[in-house]
C-alpha positions as CSV (number, residue, x, y, z in Angstrom):
1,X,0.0,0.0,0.0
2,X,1.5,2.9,-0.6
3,X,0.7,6.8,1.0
4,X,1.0,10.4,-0.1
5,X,1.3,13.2,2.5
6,X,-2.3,14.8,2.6
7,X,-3.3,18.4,4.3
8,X,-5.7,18.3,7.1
9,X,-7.4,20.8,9.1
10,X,-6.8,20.9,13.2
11,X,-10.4,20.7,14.5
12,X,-9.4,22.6,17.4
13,X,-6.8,25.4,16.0
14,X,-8.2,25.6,12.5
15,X,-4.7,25.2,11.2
16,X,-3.7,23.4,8.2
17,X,-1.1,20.3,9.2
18,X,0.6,17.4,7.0
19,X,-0.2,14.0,7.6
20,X,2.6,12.5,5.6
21,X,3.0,9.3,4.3
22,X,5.4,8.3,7.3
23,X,2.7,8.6,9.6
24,X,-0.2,7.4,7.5
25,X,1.9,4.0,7.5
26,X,2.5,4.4,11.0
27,X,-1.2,4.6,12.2
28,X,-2.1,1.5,9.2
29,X,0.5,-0.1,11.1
30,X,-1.2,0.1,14.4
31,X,-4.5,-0.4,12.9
32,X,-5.7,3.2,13.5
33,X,-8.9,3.4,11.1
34,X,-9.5,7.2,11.7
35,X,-7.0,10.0,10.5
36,X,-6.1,12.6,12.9
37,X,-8.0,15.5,13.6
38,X,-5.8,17.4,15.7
39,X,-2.4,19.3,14.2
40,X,0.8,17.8,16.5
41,X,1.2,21.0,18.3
42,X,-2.6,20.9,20.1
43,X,-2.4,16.8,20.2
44,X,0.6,17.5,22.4
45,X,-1.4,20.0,24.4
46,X,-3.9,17.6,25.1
47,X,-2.1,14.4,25.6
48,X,0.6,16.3,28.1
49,X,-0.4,19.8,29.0
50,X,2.7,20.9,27.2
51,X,2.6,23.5,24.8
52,X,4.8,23.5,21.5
53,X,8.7,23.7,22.5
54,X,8.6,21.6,25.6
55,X,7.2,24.2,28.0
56,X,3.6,24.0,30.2
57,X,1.2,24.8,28.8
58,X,1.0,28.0,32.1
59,X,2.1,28.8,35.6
60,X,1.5,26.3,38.1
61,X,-0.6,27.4,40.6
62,X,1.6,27.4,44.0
63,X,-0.2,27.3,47.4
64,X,1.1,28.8,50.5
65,X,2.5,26.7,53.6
66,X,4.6,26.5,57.0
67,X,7.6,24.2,56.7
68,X,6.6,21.4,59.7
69,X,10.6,21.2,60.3
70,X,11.8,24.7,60.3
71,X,8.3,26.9,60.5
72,X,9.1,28.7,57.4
73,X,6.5,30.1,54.9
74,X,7.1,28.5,51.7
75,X,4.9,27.6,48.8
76,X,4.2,24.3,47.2
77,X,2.7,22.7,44.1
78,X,0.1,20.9,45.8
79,X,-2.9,21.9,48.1
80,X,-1.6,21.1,51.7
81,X,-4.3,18.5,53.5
82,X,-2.6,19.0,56.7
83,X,-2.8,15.0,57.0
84,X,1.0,15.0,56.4
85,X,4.2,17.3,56.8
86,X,5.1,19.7,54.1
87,X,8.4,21.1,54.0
88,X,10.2,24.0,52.5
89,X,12.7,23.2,49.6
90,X,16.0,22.9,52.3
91,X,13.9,20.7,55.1
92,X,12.8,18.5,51.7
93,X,16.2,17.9,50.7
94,X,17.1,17.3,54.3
95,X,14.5,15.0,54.9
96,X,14.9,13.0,51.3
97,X,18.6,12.3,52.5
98,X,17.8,10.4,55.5
């Protein structure tokens, strides 16, 4: 069987992509019936978060906490529960060493 690189339309972006014949063969390969109907850059976004380049997609949202070793204020990536310790970037390191 053999594939020619076709233009599609990204149904999210609107922007015109290649599906070439690489891929088409790839996808036959794995049995994919359907073609793709995102471009790469906003298939990436959805599969990862990551925008094109490598990069998030945005800021992480940082909450604010009190180091349980030290009592510092520090901020984390993750919503405190208060269930466990959270510690500042030095305690952390501290801690992991042990």
């Amino acid at each position: 069987m053999s594939f020619e690189d076709k233009t599609l339309t990204c149904r999210d972006c609107g922007a015109s992509f290649v599906f070439s014949a690489g891929e088409q063969a790839f996808f036959a390969q794995k049995g994919f019936t359907n073609e793709p109907s995102r471009c790469p850059d906003c298939r990436s976004l959805r599969r990862g978060g990551y925008a094109p380049g490598g990069g998030r997609s945005g800021p992480r949202e940082m909450h604010e906490a009190v180091c349980a070793r030290c009592g510092a204020t520090t901020q984390v990536p993750f919503l405190p529960r208060g269930d466990r310790p959270v510690y500042c970037d030095a305690c952390f390191k501290q801690e992991r060493g042990r």
